[in-house]
N, C-alpha and C positions, 0 to 999 in steps of 0.2 A: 426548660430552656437549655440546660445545662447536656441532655440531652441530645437534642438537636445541634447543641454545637460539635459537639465529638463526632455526630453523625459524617457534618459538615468537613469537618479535620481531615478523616477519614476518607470520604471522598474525595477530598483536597490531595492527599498524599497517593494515593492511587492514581490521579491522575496525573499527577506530576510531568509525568512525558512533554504532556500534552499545555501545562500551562509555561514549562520552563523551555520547550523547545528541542527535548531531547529527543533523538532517533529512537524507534523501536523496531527491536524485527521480532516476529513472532516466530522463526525458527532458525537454526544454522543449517544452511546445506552438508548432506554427509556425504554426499558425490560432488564429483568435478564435471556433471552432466547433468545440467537440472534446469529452470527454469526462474528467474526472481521478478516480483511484481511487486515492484515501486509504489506507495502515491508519495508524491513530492505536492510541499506547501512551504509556504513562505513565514515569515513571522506576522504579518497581517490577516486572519483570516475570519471571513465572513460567514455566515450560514450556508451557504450552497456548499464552500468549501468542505468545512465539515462534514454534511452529508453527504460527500462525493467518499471522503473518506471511510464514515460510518459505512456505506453502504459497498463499497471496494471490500471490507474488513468482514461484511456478513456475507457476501457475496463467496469471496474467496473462505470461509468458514463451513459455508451452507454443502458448496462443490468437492471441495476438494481435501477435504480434514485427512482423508488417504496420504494424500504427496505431502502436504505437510508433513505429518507424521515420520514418512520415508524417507523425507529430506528430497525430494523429489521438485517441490516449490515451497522457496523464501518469501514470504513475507515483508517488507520493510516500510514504516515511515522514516521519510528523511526530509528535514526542514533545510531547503535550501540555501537561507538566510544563515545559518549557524557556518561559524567559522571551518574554513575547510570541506564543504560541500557545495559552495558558487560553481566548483568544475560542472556538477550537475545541471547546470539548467544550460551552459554550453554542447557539453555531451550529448544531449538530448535533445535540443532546441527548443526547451521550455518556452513556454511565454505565460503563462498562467499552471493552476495548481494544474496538477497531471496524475492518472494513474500509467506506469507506464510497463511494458512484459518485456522481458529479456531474456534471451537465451544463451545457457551456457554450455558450452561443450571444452570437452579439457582443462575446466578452470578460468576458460577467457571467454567472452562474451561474442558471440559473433551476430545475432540478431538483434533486434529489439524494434518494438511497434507501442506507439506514443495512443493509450485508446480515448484519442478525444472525444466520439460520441457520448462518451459519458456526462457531460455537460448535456447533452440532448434529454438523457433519460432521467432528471432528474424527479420531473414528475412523473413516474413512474415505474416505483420501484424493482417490479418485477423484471419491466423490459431490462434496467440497468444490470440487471443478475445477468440475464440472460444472453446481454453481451457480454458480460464479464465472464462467463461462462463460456461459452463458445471462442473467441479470443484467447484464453488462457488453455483450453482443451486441444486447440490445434497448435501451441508452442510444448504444449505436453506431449501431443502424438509425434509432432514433427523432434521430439530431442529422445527418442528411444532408438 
């Protein structure tokens, strides 16, 4: 018993981002020319949400661990509900959870494309890569 609780702890604490609300980026850009892909969530969130997330996260993992790497493409969760990130779902014109691709050249943002089909391909998984994949490849070709 004793066991399973620490298991428990442990995953508790690991996930902590995620139960407390905090932003994560999986990388910092090391150019002023790169690309960043948002999912934005609320402090409410339901199944699909999540899986929108999960799968944005293996998606961009599966594709693209090169630009990662390079600093080439950002990563971030940002919970829009937390103080000091409402500008986001203005910016953007959120209306629900979003993954969303931005592009940056010189440090300042000048594109960015909100990929809503992602709600479409919930059930299934592959197609959802596959947009997420082609969508984030043409803001990658389009910023070299």
């Amino acid at each position: 018993m004793k066991r399973i609780f620490l298991i428990l702890l442990a995953a508790t604490l690991l996930n902590q981002s995620v139960l407390f609300g905090e932003d994560v980026t999986v990388s910092k850009p090391q150019k002023t020319d790169y690309v960043r892909a948002y999912y934005f969530h609320g402090d409410f969130r339901c199944l699909n949400c999540h899986k929108i997330e999960q799968y944005s996260k293996e998606a961009v993992d599966r594709y693209f661990a090169r630009e990662i790497a390079s600093g080439e493409l950002e990563y971030k969760v940002i919970n829009i509900d937390k103080k000091g990130n409402g500008h986001f779902a203005e910016d953007y014109k959120l209306y629900t959870k979003s993954l969303v691709i931005s592009k940056i050249k010189d440090g300042r943002e000048v594109e960015y494309k909100n990929l809503e089909k992602v709600w479409n391909y919930l059930g299934d998984k592959e197609a959802f890569y596959n947009y997420v994949k082609e969508e984030v490849t043409k803001f990658l070709e389009e910023n070299k």
